[in-house]
PDB file of N, CA, C and O in Angstrom:
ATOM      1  N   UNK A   1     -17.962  23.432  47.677  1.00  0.00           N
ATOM      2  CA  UNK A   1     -16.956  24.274  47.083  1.00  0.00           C
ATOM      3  C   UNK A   1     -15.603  24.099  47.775  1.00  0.00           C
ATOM      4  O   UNK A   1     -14.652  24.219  47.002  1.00  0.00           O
ATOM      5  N   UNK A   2     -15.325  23.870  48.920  1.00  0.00           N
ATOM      6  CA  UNK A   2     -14.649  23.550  49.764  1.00  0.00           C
ATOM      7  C   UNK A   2     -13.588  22.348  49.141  1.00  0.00           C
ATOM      8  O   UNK A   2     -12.368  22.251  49.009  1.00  0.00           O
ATOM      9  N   UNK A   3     -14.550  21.659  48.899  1.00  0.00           N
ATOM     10  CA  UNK A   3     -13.186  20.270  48.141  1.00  0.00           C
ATOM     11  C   UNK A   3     -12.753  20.178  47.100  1.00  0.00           C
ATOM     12  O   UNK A   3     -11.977  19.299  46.726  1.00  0.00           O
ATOM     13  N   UNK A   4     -13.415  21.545  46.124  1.00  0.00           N
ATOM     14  CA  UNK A   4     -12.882  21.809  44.664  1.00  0.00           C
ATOM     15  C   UNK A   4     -11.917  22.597  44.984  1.00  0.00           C
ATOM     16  O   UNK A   4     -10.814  22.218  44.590  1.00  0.00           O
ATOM     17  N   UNK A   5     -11.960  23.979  45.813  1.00  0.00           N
ATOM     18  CA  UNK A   5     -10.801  25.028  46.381  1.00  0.00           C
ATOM     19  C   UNK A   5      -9.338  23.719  46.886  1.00  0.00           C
ATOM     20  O   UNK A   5      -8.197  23.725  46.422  1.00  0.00           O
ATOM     21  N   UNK A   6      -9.876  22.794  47.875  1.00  0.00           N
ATOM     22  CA  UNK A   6      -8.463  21.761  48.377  1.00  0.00           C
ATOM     23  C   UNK A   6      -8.064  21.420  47.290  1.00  0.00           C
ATOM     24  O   UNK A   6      -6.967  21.870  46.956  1.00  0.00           O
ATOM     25  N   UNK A   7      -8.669  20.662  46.496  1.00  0.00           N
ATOM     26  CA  UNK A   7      -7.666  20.132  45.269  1.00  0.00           C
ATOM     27  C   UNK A   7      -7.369  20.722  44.544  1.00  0.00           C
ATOM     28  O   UNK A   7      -6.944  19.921  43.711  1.00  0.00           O
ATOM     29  N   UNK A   8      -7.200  22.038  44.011  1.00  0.00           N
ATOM     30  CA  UNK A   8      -7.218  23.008  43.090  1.00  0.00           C
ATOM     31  C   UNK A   8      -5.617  23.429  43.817  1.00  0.00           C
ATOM     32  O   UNK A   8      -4.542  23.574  43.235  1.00  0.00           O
ATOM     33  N   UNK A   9      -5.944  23.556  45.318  1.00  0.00           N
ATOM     34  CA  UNK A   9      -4.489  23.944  46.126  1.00  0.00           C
ATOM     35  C   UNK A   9      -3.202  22.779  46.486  1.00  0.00           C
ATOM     36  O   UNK A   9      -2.033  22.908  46.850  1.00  0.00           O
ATOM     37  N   UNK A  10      -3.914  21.831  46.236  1.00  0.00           N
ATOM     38  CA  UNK A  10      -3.235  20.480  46.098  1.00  0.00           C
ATOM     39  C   UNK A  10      -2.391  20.106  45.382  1.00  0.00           C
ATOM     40  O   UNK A  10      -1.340  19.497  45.579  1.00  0.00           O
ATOM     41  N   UNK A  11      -3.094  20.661  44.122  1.00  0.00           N
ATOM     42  CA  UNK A  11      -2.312  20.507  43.084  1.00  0.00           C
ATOM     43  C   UNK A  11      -1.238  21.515  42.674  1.00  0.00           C
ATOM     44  O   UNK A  11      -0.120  21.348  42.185  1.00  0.00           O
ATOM     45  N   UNK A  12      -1.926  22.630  43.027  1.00  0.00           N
ATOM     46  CA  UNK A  12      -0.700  23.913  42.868  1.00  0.00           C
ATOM     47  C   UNK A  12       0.258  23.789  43.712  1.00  0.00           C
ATOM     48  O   UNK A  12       1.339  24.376  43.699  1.00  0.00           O
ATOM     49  N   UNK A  13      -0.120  23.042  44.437  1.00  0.00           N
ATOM     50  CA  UNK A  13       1.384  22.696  45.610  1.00  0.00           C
ATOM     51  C   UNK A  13       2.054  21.397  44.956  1.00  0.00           C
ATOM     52  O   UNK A  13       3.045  21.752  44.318  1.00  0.00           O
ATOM     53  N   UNK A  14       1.902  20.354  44.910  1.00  0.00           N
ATOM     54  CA  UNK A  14       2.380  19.167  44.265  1.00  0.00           C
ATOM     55  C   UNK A  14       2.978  19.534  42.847  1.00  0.00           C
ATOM     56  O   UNK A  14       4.189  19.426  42.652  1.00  0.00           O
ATOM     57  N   UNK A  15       2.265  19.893  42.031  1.00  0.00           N
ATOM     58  CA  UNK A  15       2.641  20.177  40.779  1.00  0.00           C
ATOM     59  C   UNK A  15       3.722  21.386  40.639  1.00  0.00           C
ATOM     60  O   UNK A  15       4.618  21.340  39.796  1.00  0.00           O
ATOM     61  N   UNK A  16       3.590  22.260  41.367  1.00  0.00           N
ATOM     62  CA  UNK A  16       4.130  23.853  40.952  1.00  0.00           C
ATOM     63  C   UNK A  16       5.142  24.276  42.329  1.00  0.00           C
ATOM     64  O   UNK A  16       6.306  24.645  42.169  1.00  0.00           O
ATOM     65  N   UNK A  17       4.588  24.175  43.488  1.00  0.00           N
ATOM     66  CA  UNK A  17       5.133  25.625  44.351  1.00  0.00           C
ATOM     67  C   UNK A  17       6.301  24.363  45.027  1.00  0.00           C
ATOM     68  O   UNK A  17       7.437  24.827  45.126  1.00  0.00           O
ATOM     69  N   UNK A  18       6.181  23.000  45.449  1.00  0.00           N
ATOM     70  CA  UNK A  18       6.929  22.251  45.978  1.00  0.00           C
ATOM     71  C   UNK A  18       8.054  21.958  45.444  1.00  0.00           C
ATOM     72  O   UNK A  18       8.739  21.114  46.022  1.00  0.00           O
ATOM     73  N   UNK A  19       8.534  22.547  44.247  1.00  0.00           N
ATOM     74  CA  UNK A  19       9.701  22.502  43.602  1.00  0.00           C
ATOM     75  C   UNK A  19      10.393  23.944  43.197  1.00  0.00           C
ATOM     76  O   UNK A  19      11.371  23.996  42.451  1.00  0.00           O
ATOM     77  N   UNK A  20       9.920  24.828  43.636  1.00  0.00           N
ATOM     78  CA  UNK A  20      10.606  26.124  43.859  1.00  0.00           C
ATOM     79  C   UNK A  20      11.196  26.802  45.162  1.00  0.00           C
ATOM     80  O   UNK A  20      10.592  26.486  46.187  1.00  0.00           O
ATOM     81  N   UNK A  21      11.937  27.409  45.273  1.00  0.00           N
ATOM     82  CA  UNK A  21      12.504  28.065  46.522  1.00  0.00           C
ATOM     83  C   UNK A  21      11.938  29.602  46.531  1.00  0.00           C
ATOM     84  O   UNK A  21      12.734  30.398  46.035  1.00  0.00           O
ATOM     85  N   UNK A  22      10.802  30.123  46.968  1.00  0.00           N
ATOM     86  CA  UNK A  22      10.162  31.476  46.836  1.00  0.00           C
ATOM     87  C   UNK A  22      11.290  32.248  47.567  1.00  0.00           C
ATOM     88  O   UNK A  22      11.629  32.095  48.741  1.00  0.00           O
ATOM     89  N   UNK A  23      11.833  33.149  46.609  1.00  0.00           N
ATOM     90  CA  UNK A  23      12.314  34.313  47.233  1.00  0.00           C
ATOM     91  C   UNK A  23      12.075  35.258  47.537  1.00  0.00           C
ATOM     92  O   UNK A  23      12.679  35.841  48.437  1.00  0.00           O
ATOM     93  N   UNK A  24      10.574  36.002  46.535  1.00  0.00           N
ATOM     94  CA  UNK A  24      10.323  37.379  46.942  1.00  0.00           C
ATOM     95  C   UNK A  24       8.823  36.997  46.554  1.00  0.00           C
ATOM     96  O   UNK A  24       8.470  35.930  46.051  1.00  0.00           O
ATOM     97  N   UNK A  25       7.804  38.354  46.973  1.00  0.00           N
ATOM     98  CA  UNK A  25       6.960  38.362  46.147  1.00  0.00           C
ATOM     99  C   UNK A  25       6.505  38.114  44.629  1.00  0.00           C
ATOM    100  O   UNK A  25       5.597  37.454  44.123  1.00  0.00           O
ATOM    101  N   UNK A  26       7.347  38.783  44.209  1.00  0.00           N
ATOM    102  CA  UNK A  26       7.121  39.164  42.643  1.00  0.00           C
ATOM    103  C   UNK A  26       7.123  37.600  42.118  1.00  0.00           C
ATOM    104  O   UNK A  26       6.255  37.161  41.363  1.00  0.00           O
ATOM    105  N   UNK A  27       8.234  36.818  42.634  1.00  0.00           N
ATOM    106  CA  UNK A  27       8.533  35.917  41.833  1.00  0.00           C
ATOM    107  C   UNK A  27       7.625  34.887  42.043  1.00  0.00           C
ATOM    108  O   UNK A  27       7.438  33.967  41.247  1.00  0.00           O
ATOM    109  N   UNK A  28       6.876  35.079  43.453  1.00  0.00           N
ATOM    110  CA  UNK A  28       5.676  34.337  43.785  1.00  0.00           C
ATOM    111  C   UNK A  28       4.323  34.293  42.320  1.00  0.00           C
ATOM    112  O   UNK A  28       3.820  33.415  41.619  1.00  0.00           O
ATOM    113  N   UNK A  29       4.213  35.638  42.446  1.00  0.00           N
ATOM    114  CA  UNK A  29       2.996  36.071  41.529  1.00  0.00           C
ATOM    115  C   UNK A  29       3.428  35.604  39.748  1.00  0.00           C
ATOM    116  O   UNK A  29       2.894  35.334  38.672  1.00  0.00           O
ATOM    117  N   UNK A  30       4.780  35.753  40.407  1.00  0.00           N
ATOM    118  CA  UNK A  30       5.090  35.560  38.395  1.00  0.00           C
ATOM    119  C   UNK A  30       5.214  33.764  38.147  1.00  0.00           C
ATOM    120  O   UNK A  30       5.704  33.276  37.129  1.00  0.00           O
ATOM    121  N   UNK A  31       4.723  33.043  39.178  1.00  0.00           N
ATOM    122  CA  UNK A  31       5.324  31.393  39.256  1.00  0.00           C
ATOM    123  C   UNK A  31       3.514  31.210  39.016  1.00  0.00           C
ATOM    124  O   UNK A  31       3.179  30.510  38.060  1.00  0.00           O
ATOM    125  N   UNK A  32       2.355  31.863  39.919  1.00  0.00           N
ATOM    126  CA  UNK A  32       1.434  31.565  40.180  1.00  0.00           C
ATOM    127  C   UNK A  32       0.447  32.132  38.780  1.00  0.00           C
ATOM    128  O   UNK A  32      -0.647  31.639  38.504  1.00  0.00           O
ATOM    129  N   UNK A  33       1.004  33.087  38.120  1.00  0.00           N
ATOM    130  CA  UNK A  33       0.396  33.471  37.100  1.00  0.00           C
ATOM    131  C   UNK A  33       0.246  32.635  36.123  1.00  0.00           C
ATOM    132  O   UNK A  33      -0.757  32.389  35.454  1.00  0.00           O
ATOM    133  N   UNK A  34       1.981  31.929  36.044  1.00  0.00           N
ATOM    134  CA  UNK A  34       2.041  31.118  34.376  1.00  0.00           C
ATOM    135  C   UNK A  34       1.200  30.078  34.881  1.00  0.00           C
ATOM    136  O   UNK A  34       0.117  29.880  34.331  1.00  0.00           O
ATOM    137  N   UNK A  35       1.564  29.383  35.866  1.00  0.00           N
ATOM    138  CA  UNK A  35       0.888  27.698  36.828  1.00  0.00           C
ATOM    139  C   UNK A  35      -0.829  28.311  36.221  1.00  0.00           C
ATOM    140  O   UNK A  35      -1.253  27.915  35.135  1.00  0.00           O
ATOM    141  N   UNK A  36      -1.501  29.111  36.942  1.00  0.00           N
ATOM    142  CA  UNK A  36      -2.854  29.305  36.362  1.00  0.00           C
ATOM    143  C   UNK A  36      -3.395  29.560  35.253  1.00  0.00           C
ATOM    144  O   UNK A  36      -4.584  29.343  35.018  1.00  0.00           O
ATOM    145  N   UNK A  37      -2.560  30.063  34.428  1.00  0.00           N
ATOM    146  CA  UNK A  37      -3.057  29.782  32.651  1.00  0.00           C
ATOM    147  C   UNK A  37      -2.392  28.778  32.374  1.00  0.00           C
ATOM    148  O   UNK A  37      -2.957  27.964  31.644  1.00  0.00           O
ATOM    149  N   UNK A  38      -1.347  28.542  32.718  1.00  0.00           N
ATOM    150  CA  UNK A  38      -1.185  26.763  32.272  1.00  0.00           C
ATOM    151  C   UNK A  38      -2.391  25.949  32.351  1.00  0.00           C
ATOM    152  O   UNK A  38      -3.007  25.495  31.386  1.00  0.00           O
ATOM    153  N   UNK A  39      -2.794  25.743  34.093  1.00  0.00           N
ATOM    154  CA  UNK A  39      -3.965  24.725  34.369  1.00  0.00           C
ATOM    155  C   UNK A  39      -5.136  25.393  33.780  1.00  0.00           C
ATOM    156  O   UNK A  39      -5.880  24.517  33.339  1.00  0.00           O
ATOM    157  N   UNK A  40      -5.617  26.562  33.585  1.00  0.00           N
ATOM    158  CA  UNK A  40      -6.710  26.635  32.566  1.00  0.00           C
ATOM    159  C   UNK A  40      -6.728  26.672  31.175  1.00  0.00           C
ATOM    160  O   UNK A  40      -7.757  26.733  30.502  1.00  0.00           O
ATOM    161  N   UNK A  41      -5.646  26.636  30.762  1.00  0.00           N
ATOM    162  CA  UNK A  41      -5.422  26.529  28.810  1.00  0.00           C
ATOM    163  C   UNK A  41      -5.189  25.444  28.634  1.00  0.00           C
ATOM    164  O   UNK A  41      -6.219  25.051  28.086  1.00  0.00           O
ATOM    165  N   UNK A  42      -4.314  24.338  28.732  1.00  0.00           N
ATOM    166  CA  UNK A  42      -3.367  23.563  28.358  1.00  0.00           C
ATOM    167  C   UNK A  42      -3.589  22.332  29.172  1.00  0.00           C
ATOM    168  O   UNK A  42      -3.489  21.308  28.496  1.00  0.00           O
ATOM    169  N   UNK A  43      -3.842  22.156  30.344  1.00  0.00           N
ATOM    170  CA  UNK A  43      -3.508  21.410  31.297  1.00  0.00           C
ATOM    171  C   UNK A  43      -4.757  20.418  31.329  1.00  0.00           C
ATOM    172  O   UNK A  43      -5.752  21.101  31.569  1.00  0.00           O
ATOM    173  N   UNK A  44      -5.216  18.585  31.128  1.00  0.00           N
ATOM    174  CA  UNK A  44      -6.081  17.969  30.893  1.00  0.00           C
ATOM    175  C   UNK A  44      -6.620  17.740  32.233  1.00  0.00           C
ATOM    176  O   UNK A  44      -5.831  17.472  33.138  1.00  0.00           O
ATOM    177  N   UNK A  45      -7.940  17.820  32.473  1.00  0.00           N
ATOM    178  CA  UNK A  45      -8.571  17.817  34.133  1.00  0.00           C
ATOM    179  C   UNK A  45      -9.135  16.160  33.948  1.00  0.00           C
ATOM    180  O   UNK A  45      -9.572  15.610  32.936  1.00  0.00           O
ATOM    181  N   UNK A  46      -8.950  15.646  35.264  1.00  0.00           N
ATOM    182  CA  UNK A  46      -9.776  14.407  35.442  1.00  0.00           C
ATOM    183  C   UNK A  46     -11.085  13.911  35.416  1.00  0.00           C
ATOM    184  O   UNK A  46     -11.614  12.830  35.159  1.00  0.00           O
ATOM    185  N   UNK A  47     -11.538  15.311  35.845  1.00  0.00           N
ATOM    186  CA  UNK A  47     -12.913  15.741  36.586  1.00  0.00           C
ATOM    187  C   UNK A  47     -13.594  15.939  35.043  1.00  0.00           C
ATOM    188  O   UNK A  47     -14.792  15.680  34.936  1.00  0.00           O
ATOM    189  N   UNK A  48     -12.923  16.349  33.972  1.00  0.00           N
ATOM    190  CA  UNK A  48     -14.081  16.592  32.512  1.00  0.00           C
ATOM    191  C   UNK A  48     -13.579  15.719  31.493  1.00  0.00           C
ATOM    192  O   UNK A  48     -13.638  16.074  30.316  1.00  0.00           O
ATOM    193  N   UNK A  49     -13.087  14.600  31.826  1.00  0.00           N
ATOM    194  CA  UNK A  49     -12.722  13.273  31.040  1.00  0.00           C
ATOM    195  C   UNK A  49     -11.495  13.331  30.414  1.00  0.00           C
ATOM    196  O   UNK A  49     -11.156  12.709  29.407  1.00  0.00           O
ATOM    197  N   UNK A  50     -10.785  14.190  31.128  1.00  0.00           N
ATOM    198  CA  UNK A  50      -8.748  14.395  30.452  1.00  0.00           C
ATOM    199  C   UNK A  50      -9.066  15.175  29.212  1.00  0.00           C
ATOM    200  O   UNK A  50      -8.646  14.815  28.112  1.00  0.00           O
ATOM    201  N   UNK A  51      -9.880  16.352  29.403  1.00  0.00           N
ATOM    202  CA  UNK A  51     -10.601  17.461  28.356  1.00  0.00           C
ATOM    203  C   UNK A  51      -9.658  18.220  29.083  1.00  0.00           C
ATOM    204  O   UNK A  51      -8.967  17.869  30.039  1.00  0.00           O
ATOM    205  N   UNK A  52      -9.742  19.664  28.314  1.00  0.00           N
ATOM    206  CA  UNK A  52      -8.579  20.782  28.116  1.00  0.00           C
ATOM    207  C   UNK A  52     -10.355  21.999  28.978  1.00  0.00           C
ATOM    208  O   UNK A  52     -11.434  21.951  28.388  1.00  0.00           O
ATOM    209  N   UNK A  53     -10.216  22.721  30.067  1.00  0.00           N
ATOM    210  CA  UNK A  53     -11.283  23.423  30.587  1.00  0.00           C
ATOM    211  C   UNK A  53     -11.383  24.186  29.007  1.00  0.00           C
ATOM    212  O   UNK A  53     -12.225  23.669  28.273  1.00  0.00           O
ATOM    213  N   UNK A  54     -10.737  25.161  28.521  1.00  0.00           N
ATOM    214  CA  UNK A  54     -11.060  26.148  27.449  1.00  0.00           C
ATOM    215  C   UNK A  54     -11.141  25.152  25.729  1.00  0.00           C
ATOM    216  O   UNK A  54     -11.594  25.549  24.655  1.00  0.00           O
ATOM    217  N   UNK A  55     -10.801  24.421  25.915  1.00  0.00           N
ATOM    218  CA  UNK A  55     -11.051  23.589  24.530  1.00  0.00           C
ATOM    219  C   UNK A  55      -9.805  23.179  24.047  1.00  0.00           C
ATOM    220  O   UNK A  55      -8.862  23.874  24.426  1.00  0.00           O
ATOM    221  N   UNK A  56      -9.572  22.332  23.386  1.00  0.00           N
ATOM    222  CA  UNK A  56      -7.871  22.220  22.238  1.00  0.00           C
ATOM    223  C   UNK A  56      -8.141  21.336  21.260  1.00  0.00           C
ATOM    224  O   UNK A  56      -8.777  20.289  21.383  1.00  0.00           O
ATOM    225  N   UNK A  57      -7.805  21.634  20.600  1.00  0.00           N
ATOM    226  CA  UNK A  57      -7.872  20.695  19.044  1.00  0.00           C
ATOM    227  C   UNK A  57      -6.756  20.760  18.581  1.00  0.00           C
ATOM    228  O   UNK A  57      -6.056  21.643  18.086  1.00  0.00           O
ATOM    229  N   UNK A  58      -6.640  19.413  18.863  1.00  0.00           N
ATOM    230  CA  UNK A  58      -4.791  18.853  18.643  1.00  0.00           C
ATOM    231  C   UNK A  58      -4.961  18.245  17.385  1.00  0.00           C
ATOM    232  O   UNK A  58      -5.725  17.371  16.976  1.00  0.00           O
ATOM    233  N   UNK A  59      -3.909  19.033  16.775  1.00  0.00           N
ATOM    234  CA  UNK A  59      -3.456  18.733  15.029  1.00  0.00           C
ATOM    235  C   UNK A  59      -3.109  17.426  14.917  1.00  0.00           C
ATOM    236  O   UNK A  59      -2.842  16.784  15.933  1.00  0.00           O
ATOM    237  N   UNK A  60      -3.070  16.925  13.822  1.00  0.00           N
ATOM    238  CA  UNK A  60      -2.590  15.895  13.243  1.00  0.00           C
ATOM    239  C   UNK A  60      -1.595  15.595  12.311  1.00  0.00           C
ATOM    240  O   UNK A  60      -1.253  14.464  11.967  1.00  0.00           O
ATOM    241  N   UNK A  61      -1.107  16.754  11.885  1.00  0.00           N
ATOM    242  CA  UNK A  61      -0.055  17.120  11.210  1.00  0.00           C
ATOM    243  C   UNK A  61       1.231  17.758  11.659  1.00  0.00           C
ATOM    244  O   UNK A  61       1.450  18.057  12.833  1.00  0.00           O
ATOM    245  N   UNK A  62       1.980  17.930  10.773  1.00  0.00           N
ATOM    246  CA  UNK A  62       3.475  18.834  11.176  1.00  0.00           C
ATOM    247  C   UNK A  62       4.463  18.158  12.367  1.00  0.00           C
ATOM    248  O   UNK A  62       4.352  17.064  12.918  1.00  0.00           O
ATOM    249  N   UNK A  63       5.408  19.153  12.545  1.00  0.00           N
ATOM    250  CA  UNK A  63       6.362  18.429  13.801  1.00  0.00           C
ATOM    251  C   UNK A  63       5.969  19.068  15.220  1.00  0.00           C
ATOM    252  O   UNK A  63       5.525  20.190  15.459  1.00  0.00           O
ATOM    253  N   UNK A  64       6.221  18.182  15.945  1.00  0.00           N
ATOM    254  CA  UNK A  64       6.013  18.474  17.348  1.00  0.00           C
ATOM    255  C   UNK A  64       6.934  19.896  18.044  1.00  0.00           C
ATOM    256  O   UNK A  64       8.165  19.898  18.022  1.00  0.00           O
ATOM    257  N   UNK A  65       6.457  20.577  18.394  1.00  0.00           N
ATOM    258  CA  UNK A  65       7.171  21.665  19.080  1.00  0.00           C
ATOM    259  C   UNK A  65       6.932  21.921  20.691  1.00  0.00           C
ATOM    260  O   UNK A  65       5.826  22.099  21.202  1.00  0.00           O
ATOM    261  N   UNK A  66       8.283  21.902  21.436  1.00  0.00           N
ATOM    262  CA  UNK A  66       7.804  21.639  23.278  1.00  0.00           C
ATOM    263  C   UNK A  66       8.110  22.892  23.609  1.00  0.00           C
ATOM    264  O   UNK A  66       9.103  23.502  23.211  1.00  0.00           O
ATOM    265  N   UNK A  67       7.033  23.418  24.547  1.00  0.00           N
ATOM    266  CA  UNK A  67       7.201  24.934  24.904  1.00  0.00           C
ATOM    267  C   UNK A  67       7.231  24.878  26.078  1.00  0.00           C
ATOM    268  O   UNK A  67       6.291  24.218  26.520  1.00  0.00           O
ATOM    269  N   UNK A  68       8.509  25.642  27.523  1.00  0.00           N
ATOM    270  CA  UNK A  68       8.778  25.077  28.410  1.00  0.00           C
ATOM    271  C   UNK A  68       8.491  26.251  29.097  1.00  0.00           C
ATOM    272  O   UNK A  68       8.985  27.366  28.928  1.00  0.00           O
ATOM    273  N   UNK A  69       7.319  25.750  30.191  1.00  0.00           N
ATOM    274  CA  UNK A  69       6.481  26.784  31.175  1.00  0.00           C
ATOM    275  C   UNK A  69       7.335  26.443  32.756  1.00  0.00           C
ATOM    276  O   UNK A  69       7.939  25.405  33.028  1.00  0.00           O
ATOM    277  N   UNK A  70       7.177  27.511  33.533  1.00  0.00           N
ATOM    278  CA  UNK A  70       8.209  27.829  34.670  1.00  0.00           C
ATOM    279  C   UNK A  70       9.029  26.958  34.655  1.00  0.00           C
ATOM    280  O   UNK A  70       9.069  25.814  35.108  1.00  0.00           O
ATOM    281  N   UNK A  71      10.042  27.905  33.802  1.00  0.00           N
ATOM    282  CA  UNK A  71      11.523  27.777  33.528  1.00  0.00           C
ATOM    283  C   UNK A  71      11.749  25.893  33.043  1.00  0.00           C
ATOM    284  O   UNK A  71      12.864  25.416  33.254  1.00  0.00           O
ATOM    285  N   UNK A  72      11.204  25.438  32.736  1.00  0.00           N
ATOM    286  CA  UNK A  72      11.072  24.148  32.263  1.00  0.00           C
ATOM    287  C   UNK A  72      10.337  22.815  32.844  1.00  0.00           C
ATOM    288  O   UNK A  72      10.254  21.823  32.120  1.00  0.00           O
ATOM    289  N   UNK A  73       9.744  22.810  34.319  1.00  0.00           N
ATOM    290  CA  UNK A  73       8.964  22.164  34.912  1.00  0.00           C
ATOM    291  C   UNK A  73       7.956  21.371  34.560  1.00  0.00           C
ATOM    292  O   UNK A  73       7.599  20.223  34.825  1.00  0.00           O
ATOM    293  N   UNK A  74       7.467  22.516  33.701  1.00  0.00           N
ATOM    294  CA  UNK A  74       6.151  21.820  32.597  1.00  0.00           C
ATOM    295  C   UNK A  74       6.696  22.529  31.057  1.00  0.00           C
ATOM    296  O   UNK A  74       7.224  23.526  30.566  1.00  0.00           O
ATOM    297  N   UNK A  75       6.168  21.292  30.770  1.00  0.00           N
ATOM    298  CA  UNK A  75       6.054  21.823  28.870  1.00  0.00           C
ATOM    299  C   UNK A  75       5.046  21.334  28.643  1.00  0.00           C
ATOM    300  O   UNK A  75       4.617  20.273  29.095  1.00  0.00           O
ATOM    301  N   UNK A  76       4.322  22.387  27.576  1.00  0.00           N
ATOM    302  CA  UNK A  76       3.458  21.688  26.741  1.00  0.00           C
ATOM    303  C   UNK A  76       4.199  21.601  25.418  1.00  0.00           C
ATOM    304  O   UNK A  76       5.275  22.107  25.098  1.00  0.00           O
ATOM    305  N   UNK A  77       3.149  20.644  24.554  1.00  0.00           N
ATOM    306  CA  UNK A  77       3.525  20.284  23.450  1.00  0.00           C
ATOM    307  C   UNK A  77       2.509  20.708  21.909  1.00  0.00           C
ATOM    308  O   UNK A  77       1.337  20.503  22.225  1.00  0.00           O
ATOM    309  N   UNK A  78       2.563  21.083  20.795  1.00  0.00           N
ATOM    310  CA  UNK A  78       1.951  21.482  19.873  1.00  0.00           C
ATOM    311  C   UNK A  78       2.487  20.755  18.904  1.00  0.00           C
ATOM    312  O   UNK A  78       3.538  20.118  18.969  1.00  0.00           O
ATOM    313  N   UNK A  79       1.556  20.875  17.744  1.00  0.00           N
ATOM    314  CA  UNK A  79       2.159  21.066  16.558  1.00  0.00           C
ATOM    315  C   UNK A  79       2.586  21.977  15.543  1.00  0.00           C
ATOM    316  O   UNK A  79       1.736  22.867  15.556  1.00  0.00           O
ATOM    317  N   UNK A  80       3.285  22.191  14.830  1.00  0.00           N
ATOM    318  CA  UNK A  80       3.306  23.260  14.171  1.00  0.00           C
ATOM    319  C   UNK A  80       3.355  22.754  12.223  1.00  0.00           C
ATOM    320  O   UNK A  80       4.135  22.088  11.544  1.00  0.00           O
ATOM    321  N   UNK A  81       2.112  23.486  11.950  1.00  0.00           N
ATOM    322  CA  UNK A  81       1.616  22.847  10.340  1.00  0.00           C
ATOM    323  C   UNK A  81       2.676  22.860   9.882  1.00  0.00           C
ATOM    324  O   UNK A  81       3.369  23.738  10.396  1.00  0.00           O
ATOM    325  N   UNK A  82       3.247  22.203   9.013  1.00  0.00           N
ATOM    326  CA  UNK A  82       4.091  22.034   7.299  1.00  0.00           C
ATOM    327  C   UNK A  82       4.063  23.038   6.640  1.00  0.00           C
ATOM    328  O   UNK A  82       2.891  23.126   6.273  1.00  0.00           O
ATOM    329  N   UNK A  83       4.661  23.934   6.216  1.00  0.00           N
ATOM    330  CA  UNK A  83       4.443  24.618   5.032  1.00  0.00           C
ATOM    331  C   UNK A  83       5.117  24.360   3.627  1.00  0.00           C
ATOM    332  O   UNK A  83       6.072  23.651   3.308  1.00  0.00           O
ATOM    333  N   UNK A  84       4.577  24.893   3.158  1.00  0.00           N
ATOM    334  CA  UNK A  84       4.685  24.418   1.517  1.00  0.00           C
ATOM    335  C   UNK A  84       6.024  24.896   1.229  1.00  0.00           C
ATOM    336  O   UNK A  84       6.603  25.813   1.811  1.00  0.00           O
ATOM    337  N   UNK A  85       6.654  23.865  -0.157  1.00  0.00           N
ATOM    338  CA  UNK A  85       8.070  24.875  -0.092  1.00  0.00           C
ATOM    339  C   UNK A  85       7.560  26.149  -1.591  1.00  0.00           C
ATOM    340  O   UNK A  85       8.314  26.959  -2.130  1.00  0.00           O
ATOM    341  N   UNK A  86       6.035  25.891  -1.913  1.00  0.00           N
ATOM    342  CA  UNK A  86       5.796  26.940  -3.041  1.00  0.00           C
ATOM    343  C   UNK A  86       4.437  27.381  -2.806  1.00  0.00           C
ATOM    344  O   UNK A  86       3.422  26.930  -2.275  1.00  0.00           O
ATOM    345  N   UNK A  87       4.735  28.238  -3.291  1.00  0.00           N
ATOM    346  CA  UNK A  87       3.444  29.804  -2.526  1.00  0.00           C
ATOM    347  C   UNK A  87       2.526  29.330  -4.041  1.00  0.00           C
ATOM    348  O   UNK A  87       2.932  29.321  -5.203  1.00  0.00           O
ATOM    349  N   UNK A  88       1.148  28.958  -3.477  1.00  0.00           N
ATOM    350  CA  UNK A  88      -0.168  29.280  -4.143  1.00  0.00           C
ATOM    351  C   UNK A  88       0.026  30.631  -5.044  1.00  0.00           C
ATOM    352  O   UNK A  88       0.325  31.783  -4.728  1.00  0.00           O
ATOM    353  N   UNK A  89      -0.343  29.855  -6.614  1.00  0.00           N
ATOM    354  CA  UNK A  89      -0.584  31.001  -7.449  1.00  0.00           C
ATOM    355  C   UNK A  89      -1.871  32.172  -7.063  1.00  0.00           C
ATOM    356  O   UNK A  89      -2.060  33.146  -7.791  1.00  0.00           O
TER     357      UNK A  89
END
């Protein structure tokens, strides 16, 4: 368990905390909150074959939309469906 906890902190340092200047608490918890639902929603692990831990099923349609997590550092990316320009009778 020991070398899953290091790289788990490895990465939250490399990826996330090594490019911020911590000023207070709060802003600690509010950097460490988004970083951890990032890496468990969104974020592809090495360790389960560049799989998403909670699942994702990436569309194939529509335009790309970039959504920018602590303050722009990371983005993820989606799609967002087409809609019709006429509403189903």
């Amino acid at each position: 368990m020991n070398a899953i906890a290091e790289r788990f902190v490895g990465t939250l340092r490399r990826d996330c905390l090594d490019w911020f200047v911590i000023l207070s608490e709060a802003q600690l918890k509010n950097i460490l909150t988004q970083f951890i639902r990032y890496y468990n929603t969104e974020r592809p692990h090495q360790g389960i074959n560049y799989q998403v831990p909670k699942g994702f099923a990436a569309q194939t349609e529509g335009d790309i939309i970039s959504t920018p997590i602590l303050g722009g550092l990371i983005h993820t990316y989606s799609r967002v469906r087409p809609t019709s320009a006429f509403l189903p009778a």
